[in-house]
Every structure is written in C-alpha cells, then in structure tokens.
PyMOL Python script that loads the backbone (N, CA, C, O; Angstrom):
from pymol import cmd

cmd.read_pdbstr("""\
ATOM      1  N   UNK A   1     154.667 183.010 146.943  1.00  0.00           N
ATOM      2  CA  UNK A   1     154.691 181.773 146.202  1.00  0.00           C
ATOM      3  C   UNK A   1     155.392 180.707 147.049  1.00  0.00           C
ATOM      4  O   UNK A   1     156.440 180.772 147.691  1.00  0.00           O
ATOM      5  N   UNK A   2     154.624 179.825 146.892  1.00  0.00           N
ATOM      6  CA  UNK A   2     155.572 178.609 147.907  1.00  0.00           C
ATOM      7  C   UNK A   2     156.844 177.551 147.167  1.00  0.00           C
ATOM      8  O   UNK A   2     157.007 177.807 145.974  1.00  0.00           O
ATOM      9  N   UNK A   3     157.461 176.772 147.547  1.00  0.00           N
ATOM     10  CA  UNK A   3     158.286 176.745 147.209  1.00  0.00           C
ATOM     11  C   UNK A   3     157.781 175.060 147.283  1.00  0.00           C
ATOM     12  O   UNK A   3     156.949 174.805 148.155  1.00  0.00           O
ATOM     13  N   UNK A   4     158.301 173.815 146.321  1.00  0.00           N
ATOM     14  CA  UNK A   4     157.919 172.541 146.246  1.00  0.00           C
ATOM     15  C   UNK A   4     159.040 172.073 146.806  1.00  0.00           C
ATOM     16  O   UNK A   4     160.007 172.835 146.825  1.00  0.00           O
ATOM     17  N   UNK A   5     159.174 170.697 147.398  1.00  0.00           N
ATOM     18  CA  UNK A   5     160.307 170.243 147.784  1.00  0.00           C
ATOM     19  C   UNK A   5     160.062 169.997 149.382  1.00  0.00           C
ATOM     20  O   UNK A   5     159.194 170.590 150.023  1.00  0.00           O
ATOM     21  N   UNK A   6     161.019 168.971 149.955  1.00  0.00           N
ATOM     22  CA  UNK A   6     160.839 168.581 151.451  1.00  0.00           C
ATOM     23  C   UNK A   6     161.705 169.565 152.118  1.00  0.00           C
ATOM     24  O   UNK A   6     162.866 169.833 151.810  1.00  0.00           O
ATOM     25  N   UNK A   7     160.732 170.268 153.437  1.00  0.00           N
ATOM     26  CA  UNK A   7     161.202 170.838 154.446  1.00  0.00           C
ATOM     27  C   UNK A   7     161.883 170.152 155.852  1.00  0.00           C
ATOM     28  O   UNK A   7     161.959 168.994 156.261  1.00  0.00           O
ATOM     29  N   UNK A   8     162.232 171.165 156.257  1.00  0.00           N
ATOM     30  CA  UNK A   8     162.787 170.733 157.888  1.00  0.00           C
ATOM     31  C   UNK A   8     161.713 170.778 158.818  1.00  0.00           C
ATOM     32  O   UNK A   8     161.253 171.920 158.796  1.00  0.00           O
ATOM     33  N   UNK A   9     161.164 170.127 159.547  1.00  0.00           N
ATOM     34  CA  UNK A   9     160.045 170.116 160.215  1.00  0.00           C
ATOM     35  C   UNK A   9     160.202 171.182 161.615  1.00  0.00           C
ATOM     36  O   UNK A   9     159.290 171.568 162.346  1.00  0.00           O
ATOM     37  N   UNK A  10     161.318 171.425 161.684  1.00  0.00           N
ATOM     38  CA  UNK A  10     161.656 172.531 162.716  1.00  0.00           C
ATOM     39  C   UNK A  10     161.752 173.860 162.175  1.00  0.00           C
ATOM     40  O   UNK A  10     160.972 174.799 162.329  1.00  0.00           O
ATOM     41  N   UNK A  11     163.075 173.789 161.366  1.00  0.00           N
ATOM     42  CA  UNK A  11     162.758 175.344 160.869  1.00  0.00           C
ATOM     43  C   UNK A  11     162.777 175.768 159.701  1.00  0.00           C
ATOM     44  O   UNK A  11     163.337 176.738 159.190  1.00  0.00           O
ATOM     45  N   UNK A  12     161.842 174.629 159.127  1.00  0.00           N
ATOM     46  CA  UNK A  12     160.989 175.005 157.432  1.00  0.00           C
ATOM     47  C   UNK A  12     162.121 175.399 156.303  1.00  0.00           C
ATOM     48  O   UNK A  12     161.811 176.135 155.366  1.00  0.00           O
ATOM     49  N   UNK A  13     163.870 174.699 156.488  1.00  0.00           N
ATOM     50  CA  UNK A  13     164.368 175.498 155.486  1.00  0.00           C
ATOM     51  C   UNK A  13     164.310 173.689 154.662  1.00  0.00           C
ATOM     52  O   UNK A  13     163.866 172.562 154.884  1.00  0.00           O
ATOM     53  N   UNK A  14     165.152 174.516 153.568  1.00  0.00           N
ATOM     54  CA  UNK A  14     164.937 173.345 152.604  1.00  0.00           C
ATOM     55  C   UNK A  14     165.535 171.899 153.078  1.00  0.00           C
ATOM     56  O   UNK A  14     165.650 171.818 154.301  1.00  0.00           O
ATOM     57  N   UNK A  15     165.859 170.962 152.484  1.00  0.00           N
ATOM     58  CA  UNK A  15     166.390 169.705 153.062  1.00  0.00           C
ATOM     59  C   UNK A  15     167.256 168.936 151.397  1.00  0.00           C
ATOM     60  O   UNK A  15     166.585 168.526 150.450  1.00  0.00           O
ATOM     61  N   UNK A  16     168.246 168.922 151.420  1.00  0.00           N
ATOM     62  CA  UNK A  16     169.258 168.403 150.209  1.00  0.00           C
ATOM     63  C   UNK A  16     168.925 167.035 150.074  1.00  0.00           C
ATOM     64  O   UNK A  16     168.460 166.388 151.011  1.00  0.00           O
ATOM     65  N   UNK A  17     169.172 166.499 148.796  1.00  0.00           N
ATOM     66  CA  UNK A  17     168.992 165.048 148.494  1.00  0.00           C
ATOM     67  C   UNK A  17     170.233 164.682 149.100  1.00  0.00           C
ATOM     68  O   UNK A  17     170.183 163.482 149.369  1.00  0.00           O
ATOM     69  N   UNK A  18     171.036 165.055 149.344  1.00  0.00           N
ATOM     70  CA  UNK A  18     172.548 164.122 150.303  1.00  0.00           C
ATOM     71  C   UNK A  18     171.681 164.180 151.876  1.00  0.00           C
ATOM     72  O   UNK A  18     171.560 163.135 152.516  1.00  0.00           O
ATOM     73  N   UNK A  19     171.243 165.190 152.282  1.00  0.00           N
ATOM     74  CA  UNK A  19     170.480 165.116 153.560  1.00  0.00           C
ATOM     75  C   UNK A  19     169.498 163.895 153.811  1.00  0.00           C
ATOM     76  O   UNK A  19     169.370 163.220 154.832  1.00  0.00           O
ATOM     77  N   UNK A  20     168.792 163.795 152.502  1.00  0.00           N
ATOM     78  CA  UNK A  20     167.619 162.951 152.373  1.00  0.00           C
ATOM     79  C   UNK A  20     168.315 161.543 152.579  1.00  0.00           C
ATOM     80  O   UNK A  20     168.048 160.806 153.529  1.00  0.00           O
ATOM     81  N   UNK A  21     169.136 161.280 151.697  1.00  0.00           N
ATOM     82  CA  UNK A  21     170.273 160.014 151.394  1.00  0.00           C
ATOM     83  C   UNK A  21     170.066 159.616 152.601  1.00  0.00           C
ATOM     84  O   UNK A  21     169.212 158.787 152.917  1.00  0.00           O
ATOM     85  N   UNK A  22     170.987 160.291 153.507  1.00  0.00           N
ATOM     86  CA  UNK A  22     171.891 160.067 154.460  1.00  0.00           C
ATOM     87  C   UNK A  22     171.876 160.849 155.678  1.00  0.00           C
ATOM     88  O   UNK A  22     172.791 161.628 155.948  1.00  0.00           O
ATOM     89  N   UNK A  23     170.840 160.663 156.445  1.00  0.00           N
ATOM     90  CA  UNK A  23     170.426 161.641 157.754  1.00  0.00           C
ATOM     91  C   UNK A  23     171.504 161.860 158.669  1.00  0.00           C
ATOM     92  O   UNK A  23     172.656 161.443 158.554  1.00  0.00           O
ATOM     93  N   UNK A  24     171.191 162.309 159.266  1.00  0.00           N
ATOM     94  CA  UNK A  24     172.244 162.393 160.343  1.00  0.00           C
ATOM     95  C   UNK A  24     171.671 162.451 161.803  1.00  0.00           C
ATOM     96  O   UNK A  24     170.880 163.394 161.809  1.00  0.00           O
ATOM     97  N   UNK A  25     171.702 162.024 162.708  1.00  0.00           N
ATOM     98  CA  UNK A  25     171.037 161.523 163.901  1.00  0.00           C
ATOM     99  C   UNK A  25     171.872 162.904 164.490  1.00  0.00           C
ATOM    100  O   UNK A  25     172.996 163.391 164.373  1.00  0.00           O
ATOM    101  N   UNK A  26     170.659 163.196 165.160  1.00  0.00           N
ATOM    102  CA  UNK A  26     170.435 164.730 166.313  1.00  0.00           C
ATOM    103  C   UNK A  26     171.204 163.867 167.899  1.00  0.00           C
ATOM    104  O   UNK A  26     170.697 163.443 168.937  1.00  0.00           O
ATOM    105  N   UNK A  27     172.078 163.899 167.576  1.00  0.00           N
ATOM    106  CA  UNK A  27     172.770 163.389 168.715  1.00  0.00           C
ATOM    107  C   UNK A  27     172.833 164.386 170.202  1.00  0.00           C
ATOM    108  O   UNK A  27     173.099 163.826 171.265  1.00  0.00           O
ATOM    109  N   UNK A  28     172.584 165.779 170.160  1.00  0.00           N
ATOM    110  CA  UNK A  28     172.467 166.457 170.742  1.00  0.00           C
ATOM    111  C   UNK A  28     171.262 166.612 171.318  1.00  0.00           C
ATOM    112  O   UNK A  28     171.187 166.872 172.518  1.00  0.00           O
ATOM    113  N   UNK A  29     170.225 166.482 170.585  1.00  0.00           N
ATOM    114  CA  UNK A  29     168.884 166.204 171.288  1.00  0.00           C
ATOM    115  C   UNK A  29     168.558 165.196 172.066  1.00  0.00           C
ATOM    116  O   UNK A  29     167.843 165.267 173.066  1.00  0.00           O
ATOM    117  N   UNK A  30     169.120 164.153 171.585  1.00  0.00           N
ATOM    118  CA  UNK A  30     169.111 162.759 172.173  1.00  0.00           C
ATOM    119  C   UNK A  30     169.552 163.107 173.662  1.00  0.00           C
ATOM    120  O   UNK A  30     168.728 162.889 174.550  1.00  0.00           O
ATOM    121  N   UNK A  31     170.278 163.413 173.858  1.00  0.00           N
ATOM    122  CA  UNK A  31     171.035 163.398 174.879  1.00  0.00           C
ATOM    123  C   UNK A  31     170.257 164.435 175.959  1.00  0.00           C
ATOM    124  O   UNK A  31     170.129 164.380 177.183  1.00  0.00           O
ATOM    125  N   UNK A  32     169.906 165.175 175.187  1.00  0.00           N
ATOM    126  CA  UNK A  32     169.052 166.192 176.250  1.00  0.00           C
ATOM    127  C   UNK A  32     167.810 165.367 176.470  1.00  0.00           C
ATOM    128  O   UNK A  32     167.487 165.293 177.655  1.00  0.00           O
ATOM    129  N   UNK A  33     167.227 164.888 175.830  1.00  0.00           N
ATOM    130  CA  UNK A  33     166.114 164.162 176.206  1.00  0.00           C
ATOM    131  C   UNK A  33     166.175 162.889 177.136  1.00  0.00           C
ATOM    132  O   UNK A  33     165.244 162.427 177.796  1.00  0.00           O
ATOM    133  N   UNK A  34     167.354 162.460 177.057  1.00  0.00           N
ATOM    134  CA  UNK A  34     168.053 161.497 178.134  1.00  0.00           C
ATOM    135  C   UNK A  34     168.412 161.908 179.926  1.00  0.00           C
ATOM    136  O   UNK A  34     168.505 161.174 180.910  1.00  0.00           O
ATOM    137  N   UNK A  35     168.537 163.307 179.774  1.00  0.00           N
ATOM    138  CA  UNK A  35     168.747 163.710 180.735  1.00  0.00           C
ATOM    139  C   UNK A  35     167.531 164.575 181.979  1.00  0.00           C
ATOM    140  O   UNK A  35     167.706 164.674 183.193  1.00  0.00           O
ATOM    141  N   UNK A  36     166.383 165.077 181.194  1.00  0.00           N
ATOM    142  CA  UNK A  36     165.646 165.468 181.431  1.00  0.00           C
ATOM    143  C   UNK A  36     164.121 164.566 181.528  1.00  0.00           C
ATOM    144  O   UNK A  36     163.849 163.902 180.528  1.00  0.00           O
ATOM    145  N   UNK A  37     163.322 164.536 182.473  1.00  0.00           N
ATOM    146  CA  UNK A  37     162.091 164.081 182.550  1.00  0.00           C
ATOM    147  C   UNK A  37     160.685 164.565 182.589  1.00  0.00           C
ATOM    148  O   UNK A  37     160.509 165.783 182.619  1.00  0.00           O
ATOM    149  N   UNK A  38     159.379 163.540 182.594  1.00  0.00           N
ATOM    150  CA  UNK A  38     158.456 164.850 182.534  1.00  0.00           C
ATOM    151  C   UNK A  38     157.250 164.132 183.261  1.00  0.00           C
ATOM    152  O   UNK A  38     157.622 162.992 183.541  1.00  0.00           O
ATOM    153  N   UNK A  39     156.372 164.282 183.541  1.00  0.00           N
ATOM    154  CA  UNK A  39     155.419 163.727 183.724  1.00  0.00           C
ATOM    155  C   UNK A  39     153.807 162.882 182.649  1.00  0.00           C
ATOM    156  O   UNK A  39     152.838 163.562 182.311  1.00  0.00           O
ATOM    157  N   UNK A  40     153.902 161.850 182.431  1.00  0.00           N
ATOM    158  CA  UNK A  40     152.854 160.993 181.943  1.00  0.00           C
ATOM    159  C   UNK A  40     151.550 162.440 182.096  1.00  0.00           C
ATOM    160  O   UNK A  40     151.385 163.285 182.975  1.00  0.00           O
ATOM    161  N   UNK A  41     150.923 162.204 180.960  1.00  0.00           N
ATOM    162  CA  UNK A  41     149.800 163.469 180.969  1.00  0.00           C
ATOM    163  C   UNK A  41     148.278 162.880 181.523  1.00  0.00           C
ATOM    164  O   UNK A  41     147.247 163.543 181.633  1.00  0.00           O
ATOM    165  N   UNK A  42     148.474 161.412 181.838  1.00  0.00           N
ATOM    166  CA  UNK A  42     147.496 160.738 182.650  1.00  0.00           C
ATOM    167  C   UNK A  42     147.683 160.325 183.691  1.00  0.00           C
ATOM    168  O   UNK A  42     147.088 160.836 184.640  1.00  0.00           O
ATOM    169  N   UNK A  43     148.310 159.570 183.829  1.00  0.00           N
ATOM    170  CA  UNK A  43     148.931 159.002 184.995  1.00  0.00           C
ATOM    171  C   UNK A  43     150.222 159.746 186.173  1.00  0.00           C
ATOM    172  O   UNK A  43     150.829 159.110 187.035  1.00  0.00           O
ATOM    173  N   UNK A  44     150.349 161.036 185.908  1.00  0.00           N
ATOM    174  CA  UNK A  44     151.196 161.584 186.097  1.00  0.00           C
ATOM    175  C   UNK A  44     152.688 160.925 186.728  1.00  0.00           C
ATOM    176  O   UNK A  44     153.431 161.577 187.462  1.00  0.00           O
ATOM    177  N   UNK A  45     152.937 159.631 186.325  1.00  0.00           N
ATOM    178  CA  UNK A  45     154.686 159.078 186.206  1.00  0.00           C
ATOM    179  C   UNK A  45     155.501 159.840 185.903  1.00  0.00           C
ATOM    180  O   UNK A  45     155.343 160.682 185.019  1.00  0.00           O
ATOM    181  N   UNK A  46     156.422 159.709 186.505  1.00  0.00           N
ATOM    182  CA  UNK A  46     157.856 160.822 185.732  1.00  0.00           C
ATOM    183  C   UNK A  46     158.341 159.614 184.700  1.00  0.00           C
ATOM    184  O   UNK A  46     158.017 158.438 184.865  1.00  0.00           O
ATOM    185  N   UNK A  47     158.957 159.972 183.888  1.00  0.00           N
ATOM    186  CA  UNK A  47     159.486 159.059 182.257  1.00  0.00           C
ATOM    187  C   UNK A  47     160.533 160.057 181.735  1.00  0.00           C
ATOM    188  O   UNK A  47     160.229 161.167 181.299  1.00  0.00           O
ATOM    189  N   UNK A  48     161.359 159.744 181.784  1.00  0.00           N
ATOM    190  CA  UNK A  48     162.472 160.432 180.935  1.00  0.00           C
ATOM    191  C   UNK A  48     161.997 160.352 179.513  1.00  0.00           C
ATOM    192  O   UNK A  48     161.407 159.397 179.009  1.00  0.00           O
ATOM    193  N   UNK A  49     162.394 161.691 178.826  1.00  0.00           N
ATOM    194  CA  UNK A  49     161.446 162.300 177.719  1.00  0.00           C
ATOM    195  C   UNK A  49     162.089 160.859 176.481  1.00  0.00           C
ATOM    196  O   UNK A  49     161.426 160.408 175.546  1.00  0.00           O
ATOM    197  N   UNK A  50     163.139 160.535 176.775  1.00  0.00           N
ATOM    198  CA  UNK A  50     163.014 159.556 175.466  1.00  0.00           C
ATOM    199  C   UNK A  50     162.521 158.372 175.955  1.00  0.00           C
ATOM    200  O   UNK A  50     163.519 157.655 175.883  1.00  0.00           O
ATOM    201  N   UNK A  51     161.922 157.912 176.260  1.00  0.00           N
ATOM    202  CA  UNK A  51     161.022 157.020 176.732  1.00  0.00           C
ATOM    203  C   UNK A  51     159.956 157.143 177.061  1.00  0.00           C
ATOM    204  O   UNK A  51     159.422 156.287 177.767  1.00  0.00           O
ATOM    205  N   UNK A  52     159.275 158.315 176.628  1.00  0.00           N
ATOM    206  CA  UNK A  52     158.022 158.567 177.134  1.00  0.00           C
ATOM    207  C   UNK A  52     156.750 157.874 175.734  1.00  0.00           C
ATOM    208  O   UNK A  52     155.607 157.441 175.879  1.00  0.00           O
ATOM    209  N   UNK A  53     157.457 158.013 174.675  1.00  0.00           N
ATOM    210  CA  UNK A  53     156.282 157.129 173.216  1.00  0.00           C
ATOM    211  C   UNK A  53     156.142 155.883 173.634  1.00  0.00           C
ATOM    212  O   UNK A  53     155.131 155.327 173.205  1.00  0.00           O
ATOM    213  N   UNK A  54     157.041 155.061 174.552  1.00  0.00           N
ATOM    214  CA  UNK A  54     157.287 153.648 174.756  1.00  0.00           C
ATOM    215  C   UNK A  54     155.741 153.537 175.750  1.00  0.00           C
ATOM    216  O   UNK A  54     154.727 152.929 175.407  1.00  0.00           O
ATOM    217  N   UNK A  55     156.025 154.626 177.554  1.00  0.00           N
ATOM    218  CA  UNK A  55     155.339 154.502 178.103  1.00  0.00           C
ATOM    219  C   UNK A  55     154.083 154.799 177.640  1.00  0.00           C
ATOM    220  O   UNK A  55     153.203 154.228 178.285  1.00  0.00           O
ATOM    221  N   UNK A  56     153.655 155.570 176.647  1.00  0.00           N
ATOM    222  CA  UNK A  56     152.168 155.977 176.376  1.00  0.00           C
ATOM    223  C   UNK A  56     151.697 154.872 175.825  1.00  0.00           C
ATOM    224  O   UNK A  56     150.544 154.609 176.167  1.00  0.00           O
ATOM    225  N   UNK A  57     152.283 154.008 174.958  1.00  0.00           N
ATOM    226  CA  UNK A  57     152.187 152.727 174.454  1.00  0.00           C
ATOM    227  C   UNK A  57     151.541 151.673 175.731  1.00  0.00           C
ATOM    228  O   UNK A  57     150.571 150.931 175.578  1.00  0.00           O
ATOM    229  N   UNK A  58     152.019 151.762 176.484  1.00  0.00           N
ATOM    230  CA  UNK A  58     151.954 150.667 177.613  1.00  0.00           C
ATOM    231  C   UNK A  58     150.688 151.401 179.006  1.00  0.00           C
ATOM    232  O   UNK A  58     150.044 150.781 179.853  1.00  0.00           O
ATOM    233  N   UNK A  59     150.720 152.185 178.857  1.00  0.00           N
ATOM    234  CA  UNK A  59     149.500 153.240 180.130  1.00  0.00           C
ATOM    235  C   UNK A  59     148.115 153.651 179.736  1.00  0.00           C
ATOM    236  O   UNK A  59     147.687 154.518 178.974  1.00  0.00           O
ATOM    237  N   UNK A  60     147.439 152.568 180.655  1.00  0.00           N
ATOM    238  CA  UNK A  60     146.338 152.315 180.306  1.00  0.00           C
ATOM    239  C   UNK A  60     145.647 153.329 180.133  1.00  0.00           C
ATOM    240  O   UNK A  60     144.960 153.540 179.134  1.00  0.00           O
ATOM    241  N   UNK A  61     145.804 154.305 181.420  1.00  0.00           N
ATOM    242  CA  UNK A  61     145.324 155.333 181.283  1.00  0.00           C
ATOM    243  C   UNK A  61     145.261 156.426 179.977  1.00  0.00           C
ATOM    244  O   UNK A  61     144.312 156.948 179.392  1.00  0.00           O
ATOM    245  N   UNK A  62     146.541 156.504 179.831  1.00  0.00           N
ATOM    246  CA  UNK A  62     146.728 157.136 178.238  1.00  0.00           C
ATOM    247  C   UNK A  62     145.738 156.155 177.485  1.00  0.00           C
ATOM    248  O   UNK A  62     144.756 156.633 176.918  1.00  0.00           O
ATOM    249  N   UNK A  63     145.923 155.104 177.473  1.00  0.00           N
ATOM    250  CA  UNK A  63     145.148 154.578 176.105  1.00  0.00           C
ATOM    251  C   UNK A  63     143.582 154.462 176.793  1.00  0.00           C
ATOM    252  O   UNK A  63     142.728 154.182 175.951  1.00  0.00           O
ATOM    253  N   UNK A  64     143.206 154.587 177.820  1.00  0.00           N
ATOM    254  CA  UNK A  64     141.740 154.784 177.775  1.00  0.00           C
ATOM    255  C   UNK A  64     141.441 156.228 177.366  1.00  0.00           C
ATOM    256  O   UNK A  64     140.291 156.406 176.964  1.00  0.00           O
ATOM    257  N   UNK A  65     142.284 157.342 177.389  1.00  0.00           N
ATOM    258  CA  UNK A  65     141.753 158.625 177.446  1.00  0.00           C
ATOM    259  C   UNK A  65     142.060 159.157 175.859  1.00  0.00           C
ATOM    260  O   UNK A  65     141.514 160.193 175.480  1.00  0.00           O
ATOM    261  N   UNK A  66     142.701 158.617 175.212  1.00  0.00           N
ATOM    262  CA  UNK A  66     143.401 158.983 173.943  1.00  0.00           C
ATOM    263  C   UNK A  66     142.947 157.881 172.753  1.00  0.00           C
ATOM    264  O   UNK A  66     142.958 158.155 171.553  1.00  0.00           O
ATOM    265  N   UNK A  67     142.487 156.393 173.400  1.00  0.00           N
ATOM    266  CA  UNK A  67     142.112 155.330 172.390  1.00  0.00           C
ATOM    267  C   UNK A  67     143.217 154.898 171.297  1.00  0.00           C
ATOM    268  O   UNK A  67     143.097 154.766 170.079  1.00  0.00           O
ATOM    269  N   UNK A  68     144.523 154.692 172.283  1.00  0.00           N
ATOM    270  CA  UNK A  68     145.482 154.323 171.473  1.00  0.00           C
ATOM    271  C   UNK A  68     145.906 153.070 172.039  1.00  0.00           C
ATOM    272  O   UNK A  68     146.297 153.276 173.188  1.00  0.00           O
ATOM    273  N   UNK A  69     145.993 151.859 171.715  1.00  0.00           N
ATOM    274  CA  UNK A  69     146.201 150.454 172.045  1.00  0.00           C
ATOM    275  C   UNK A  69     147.881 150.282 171.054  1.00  0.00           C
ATOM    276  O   UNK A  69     148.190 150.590 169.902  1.00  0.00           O
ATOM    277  N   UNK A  70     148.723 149.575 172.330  1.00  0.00           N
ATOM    278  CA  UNK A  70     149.652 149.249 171.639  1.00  0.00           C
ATOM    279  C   UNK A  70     150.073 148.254 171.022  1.00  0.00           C
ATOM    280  O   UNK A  70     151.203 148.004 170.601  1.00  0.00           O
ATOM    281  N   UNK A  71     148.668 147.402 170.952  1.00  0.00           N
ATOM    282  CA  UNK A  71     148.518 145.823 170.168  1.00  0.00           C
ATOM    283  C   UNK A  71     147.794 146.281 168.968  1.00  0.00           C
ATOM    284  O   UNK A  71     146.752 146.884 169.225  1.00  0.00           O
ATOM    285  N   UNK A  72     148.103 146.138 167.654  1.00  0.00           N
ATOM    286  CA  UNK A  72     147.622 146.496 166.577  1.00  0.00           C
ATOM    287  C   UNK A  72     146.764 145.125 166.614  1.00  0.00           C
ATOM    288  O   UNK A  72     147.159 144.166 167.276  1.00  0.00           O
ATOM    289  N   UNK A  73     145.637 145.093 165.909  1.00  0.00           N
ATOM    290  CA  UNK A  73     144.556 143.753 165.916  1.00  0.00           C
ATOM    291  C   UNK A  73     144.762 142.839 164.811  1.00  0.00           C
ATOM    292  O   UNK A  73     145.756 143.309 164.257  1.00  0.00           O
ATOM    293  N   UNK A  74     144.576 142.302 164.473  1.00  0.00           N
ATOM    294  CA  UNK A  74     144.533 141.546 163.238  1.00  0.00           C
ATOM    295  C   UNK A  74     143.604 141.557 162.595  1.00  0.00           C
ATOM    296  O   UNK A  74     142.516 141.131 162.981  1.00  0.00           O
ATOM    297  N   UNK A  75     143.810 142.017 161.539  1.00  0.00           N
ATOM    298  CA  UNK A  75     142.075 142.175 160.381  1.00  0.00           C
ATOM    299  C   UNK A  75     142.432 141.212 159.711  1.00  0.00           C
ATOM    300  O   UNK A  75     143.578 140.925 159.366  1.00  0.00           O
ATOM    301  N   UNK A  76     141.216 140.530 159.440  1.00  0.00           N
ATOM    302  CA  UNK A  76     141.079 139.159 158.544  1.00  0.00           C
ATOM    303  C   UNK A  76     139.757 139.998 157.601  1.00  0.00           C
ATOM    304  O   UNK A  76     138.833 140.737 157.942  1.00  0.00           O
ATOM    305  N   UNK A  77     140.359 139.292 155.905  1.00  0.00           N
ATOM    306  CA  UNK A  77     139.514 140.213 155.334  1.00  0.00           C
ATOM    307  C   UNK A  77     138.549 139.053 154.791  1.00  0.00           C
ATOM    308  O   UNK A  77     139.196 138.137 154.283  1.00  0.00           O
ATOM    309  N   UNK A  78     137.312 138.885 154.775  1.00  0.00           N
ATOM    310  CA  UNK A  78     136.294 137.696 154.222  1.00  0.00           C
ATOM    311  C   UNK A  78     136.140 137.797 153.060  1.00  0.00           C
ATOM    312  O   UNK A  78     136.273 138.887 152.504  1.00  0.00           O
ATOM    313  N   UNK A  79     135.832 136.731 152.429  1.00  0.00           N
ATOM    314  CA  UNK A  79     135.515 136.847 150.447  1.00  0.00           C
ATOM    315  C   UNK A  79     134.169 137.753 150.570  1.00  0.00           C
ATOM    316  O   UNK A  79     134.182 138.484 149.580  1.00  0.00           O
ATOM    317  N   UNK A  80     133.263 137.966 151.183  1.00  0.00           N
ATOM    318  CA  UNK A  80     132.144 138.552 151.174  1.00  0.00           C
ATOM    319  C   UNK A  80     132.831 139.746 150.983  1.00  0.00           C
ATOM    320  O   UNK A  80     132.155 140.445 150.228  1.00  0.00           O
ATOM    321  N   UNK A  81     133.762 140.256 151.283  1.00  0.00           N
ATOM    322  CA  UNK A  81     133.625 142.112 151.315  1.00  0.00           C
ATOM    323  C   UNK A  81     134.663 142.297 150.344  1.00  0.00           C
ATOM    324  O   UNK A  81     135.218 143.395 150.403  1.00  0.00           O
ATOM    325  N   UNK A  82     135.082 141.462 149.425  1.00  0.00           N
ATOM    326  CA  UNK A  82     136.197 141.631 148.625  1.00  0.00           C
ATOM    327  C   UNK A  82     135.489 141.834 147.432  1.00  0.00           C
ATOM    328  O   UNK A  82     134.640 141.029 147.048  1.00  0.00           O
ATOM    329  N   UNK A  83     135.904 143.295 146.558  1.00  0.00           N
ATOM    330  CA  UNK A  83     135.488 143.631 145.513  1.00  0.00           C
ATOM    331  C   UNK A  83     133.982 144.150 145.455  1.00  0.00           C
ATOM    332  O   UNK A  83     133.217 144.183 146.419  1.00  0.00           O
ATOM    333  N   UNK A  84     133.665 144.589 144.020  1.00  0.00           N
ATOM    334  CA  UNK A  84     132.162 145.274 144.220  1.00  0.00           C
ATOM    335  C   UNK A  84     131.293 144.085 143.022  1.00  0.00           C
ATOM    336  O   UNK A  84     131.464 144.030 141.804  1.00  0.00           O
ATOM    337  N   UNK A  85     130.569 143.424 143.687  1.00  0.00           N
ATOM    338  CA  UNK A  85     129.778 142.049 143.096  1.00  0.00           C
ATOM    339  C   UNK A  85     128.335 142.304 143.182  1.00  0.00           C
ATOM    340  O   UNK A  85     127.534 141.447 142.809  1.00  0.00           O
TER     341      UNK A  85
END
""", "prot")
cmd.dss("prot")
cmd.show_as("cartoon", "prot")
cmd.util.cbc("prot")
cmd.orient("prot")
C-alpha cells in the first residue's frame, strides 16, 4: 500500500510540514558541486557542476541538440482563438 503525502526526492522518506515550511539549504552539496567539474554533454566545456543549468541555457549546441532556448517567446493571444464561438 502506498503511502499519500510529499516525499524526499532522494531517499523517498517522508518530508514534515516544518520541513515543508522551512527548507533547509543542502549546504554540503553546494559546496561539493562548487568544487568539482564536468564536461558540457555537447560542446564538451568543462563547467563547474553548479553552473552547469546556467551554461546549458546559453550553448547553442545544447540547445540545437535538446531544443531548449533560453529566451522564453512571447505569445500574444488573438480574439480569434479566444473561447469556443
């Protein structure tokens, strides 16, 4: 039987409404990810791992191979497509 309620995305145990409140920043991870680097999976750049969402954002290559643009577009919505008429 499964159990309802928000998990830990790491190791699936439960998560407290004071947890929920009031997170607490993985300061330990941070730091490892600060220290360690990796290579761009297109462009093969080295990027230190906390900076690497920034660079995929910005590498063309990533965004030609993945179709992720880091300019969201502007949708303009016309009276023609508004509602069912």
């Amino acid at each position: 039987m499964r159990e309802s309620g928000i998990h830990c995305p790491l190791c699936r145990g439960n998560v407290t409404r004071r947890e929920r409140a009031c997170p607490e920043r993985a300061l330990d991870l941070e730091n490892i990810m600060r220290k360690f680097s990796g290579s761009c999976r297109c462009c093969a750049k080295q990027i230190k791992f906390y900076r690497m969402r920034h660079h995929y954002k910005s590498c063309k290559k990533y965004q030609d191979e993945y179709g992720v643009s880091s300019i969201i577009p502007n949708f303009q919505i016309s009276q023609d497509s508004v509602g069912n008429r």
